[in-house]
C-alpha positions in Angstrom: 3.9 17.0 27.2 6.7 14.1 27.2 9.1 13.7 24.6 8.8 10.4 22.9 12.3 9.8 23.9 11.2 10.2 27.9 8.8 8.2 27.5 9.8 5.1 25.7 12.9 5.3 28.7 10.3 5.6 31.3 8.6 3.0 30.0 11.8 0.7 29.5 13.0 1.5 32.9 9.2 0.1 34.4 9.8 -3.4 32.5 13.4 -3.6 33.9 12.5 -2.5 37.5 8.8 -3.7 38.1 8.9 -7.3 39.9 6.0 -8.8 37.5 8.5 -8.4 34.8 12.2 -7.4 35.2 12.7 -7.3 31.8 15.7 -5.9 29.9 15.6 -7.3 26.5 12.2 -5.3 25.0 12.6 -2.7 22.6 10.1 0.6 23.4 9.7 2.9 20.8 6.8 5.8 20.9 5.6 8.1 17.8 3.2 10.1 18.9 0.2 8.5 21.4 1.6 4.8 20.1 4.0 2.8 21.9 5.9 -0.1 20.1 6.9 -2.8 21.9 9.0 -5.0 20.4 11.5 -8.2 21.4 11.0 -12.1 22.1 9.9 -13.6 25.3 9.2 -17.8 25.5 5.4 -17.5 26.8 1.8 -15.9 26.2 1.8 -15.0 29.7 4.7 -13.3 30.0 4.2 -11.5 26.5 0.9 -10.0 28.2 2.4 -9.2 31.2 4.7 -6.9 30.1 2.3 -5.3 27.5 -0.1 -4.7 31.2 3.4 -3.1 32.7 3.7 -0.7 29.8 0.2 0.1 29.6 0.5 1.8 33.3 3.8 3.3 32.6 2.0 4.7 29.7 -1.4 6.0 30.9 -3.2 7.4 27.8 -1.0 6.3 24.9 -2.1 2.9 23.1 0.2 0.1 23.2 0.9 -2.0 20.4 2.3 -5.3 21.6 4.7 -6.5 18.8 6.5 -8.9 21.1 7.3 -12.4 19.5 7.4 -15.8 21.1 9.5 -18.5 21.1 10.5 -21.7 21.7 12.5 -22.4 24.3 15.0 -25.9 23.9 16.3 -27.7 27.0 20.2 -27.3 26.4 21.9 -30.2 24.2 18.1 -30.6 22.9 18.4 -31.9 19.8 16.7 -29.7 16.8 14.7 -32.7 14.7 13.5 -31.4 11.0 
């Protein structure tokens, strides 16, 4: 059995390295047979995609996708309230 510690750098390392996502800026953490997955990316798509990566990095523990989107502004893009 993995430590949670391997595992959530496995599963980091997948998200950095894997071409459908070549992510760096997710948080994984694992307790127990959960993953946490946690960060900010600026679309649905690519909030699934990464939560797809994980899952096969992770085969058998359930992943729990607690990635947050936002908005992303053209720069000099006024902010009108």
């Amino acid at each position: 059995m993995e430590t949670p510690h391997y595992v959530a750098a496995r599963v980091q390392r997948v998200l950095a390295e894997d071409d459908r996502t070549n992510e760096l800026g997710i948080r994984v953490d694992v307790r127990g047979e959960e993953v946490y997955l946690r960060g900010q990316v600026s679309s649905e798509e690519r909030r699934h995609q990464i939560e797809d990566v994980a899952q096969e990095a992770a085969p058998g523990l359930r992943v729990h996708n607690e990635i947050k989107l936002v908005e992303v502004r053209e720069p000099g893009e006024e902010e009108h309230l």
